[in-house]
N, C-alpha and C positions, 0 to 999 in steps of 0.2 A: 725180465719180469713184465715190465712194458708191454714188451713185441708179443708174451703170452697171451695180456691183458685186448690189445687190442685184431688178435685174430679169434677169441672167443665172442669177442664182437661182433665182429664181422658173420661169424658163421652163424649167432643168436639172428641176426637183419636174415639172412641168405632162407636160414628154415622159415621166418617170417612171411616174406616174400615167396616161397612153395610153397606155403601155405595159404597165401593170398590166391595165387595163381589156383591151386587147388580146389579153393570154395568157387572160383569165380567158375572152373570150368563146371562142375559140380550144379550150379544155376543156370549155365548156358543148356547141360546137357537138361535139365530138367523142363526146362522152356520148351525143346524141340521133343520130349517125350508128351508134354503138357500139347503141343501144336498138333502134336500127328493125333491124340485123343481125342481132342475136339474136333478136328476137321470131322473124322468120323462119325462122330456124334452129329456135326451139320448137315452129313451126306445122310447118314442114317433117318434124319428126322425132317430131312426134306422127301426123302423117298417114302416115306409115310405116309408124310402130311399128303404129299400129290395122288398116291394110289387112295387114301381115304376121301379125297373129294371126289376122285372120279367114280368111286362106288356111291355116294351119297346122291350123285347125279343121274344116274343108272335107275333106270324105272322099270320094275320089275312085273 
C-alpha cells in the first residue's frame, strides 16, 4: 500500500514538472515569435521613416 502511495507521488511531481518544462517552453517560443514581429516592425518603420525624409527634402 505504501509502495502504491508513494509512486502516485512520484508520477503527480513528474506531470508537474512537464508541465513546468511545458509553459516554460511555450514563453521561450513566444519571445522569439514576439522578436522576429518586432524586428520587422523596426525595419519596416525605419524604411519609412528614411524614404519619408528623403521625399520631404526633394524640391520639386
Amino acid at each position: 500500500m505504501n509502495l502504491i502511495y508513494s509512486v502516485k507521488v512520484s508520477t503527480t511531481e513528474f506531470f508537474r514538472l512537464l508541465g513546468s518544462i511545458g509553459i516554460a517552453l511555450a514563453y521561450v517560443g513566444t519571445i522569439i515569435i514576439g522578436a522576429q514581429i518586432t524586428l520587422s516592425l523596426v525595419v519596416v518603420t525605419a524604411a519609412t521613416t528614411n524614404s519619408l525624409c528623403k521625399l520631404s527634402r526633394t524640391s520639386y
